[in-house]
Steps between C-alpha positions, in 0.01 A plus 500: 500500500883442560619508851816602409579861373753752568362637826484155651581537844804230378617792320404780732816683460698312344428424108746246461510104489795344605658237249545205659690358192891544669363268817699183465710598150708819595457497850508219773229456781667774729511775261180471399354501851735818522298623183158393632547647815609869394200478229267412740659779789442778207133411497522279185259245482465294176719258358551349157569103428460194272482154607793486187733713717791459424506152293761668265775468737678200511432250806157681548120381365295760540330607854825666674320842494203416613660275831712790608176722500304234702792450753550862540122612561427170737841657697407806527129446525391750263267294265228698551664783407641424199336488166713264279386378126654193323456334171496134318548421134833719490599363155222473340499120394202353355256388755651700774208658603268200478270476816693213676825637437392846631327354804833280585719830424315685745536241794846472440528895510270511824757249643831673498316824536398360821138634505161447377416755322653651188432903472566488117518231281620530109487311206875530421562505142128366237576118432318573104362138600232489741162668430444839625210311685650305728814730589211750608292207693770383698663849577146593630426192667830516734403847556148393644634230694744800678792332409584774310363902536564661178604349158747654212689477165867555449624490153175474310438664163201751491321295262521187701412713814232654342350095424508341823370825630219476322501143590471597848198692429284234341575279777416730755835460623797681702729650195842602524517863699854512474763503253855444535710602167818607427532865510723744564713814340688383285290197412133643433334330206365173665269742698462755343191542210274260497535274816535804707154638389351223543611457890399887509168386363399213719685690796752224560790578743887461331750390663810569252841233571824608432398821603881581503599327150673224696716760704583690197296820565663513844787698310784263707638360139699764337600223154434168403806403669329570837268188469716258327445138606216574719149331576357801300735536247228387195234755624717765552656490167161477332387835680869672420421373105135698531597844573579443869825686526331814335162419769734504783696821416186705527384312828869578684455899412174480654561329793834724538235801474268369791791334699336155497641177372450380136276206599302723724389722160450183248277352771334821551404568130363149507254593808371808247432264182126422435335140651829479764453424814834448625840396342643161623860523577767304625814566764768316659584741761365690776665806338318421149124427706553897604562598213238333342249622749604865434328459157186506692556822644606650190294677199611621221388811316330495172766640332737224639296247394507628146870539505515116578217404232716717274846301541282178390374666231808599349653128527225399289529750232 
C-alpha cells in the first residue's frame, strides 16, 4: 500500500510540491533560502529534486539543487518536517539504473541532502538497458534498508511502467507508488489515456512537473518577444507552437472571473484531474510561492473546468 497519497499529512493543505529545479540555475543560494523559507512559512512541505540539478548550466555538474535543500533544512532544522523526493538516471543513458550505479547515486544524493533518509526516491527517466529485474530489486532493497521511504517513476512510458510493475509483483517487491510525468494544460497527452489509467488502476500517486508549462501558464508573457534569450526560451516556444496562446486566453478570463492569478487556476485544474495528487511547481520569489499556494485554496467549478478542457480541445482540432 503506498504511503504517499493526496491526504498525506505532507500535503495536508497544501497539494503542491515545490520544484526545486531553479535552486542553483536561476537563483543563487540566498534567494532560494528566501523561496524555501516562505514555502515552508505557508505550510508547504514537499520538495522536488534530481541529483542532475542543474548540470545544464555551464560551470555546474549536477547536485546544486539538492545542496541548497540540505543546507537550508540542516539551518533551519526542519528535516523532520519536510518531505523531499529526488531522482537518479536523469538522462536516461544505458546502464543508468544498474544496481551499483543506483546505490552510489543515492549516497551521493544523501550527502548534499545532508540526511539519511530519502522520503521519495525516483527512477528519473527508464535507461531501455537494464532488466526490469534488477531496477525493481535494488529500488526495493534501498527501501528496506530505510535509506529510502517510498520509491517512483518520472518519465516512464505506461507500457514500460506497466513491466517492471509487474516485475515488482513476482518478486514480492516494493513497486513504484508514484509517478512523476509531465503534465499540465496545455501539454496533456503524456498523461493522459493510457498511463493515467493505469496509475488510477494500481492507485499510484502523480506528481505532474512543469505544472506551470515552464512559467508559461502563469500568463506573465504577453508574445514570444517576452522570453527571448532566456533559460526557457526552447520550452516555452514548444508550448506557444501547441496551442498555448489559445490555452492561456481561456485561463486569463477565468482567473479575471474569480479574481485569482493565472497560475493559481492552471494549478488548480491540475489538483481536479484523475490519479493527481499534487502539481509540482516552481518559483523564484516570495511573491510567486503565494501565489502558488493560493492554488491550494482554490476550486474550480465544473463548468470552469470544461471551459479549460474546451480551449485544448479546440487547438487540437
Amino acid at each position: 500500500m503506498a504511503e504517499f497519497s493526496g491526504d498525506h499529512p505532507a500535503l495536508a493543505g497544501i497539494p503542491l510540491v515545490l520544484g526545486g529545479n531553479v535552486f542553483g540555475w536561476t537563483i543563487g543560494r540566498d534567494d532560494s533560502f528566501a523561496v524555501l523559507d516562505a514555502f515552508y512559512e505557508a505550510g508547504g512541505r514537499m520538495i522536488d529534486t534530481a541529483e542532475g540539478y542543474s548540470n545544464w548550466v555551464p560551470g555546474n555538474k549536477g547536485g546544486e539543487s539538492e545542496a541548497v535543500i540540505g543546507e537550508w533544512m540542516e539551518s533551519r532544522g526542519v528535516r523532520t518536517d519536510m518531505r523531499v523526493g529526488t531522482k537518479t538516471g536523469q538522462g536516461g543513458a544505458p546502464g543508468s539504473l544498474a544496481p551499483t550505479k543506483v546505490r552510489q547515486a543515492l549516497e551521493g544524493s544523501l550527502d548534499r541532502l545532508r540526511t539519511d533518509y530519502i522520503d521519495l526516491y525516483y527512477a528519473h527517466r527508464d535507461d531501455g538497458t537494464t532488466p526490469v529485474e534488477e531496477v525493481a530489486g535494488v529500488y526495493d532493497e534501498v527501501l528496506r534498508a530505510g535509506k529510502v521511504r517510498e520509491l517512483g517513476a518520472s518519465n516512464y512510458s505506461p507500457s514500460r511502467l506497466a513491466e517492471i510493475l509487474a516485475a515488482a509483483d513476482r518478486m514480492g517487491a516494493q513497486g513504484f507508488s508514484v509517478m512523476q510525468p509531465l503534465y499540465n494544460l496545455a501539454e496533456r497527452n503524456e498523461y493522459e489515456g493510457p498511463l493515467q489509467d493505469l496509475c488510477v488502476a494500481r492507485g499510484i500517486a502523480v506528481l505532474p512537473y512543469y505544472g506551470l508549462a515552464a512559467g508559461f501558464l502563469t500568463g506573465k508573457y504577453q508574445s514570444a518577444s517576452d522570453w527571448a534569450g532566456s533559460s526557457r526560451a526552447h520550452s516555452l516556444d514548444a508550448v506557444a507552437a501547441r496551442g498555448g496562446w489559445h490555452v492561456l486566453a481561456a485561463l486569463r478570463e477565468i482567473a479575471a472571473e474569480l479574481d485569482v492569478a493565472p497560475a493559481q487556476v492552471a494549478l488548480s485544474w491540475l489538483n481536479a484531474q484523475p490519479g493527481i495528487a499534487a502539481p509540482i511547481a516552481s518559483a523564484t520569489t516570495s511573491a510567486q510561492v503565494a501565489d502558488l499556494v493560493g492554488a491550494a485554496r482554490l476550486a474550480l467549478g465544473s463548468a470552469q473546468i470544461q471551459s479549460l478542457n474546451n480551449a485544448l480541445q479546440a487547438t487540437e482540432s
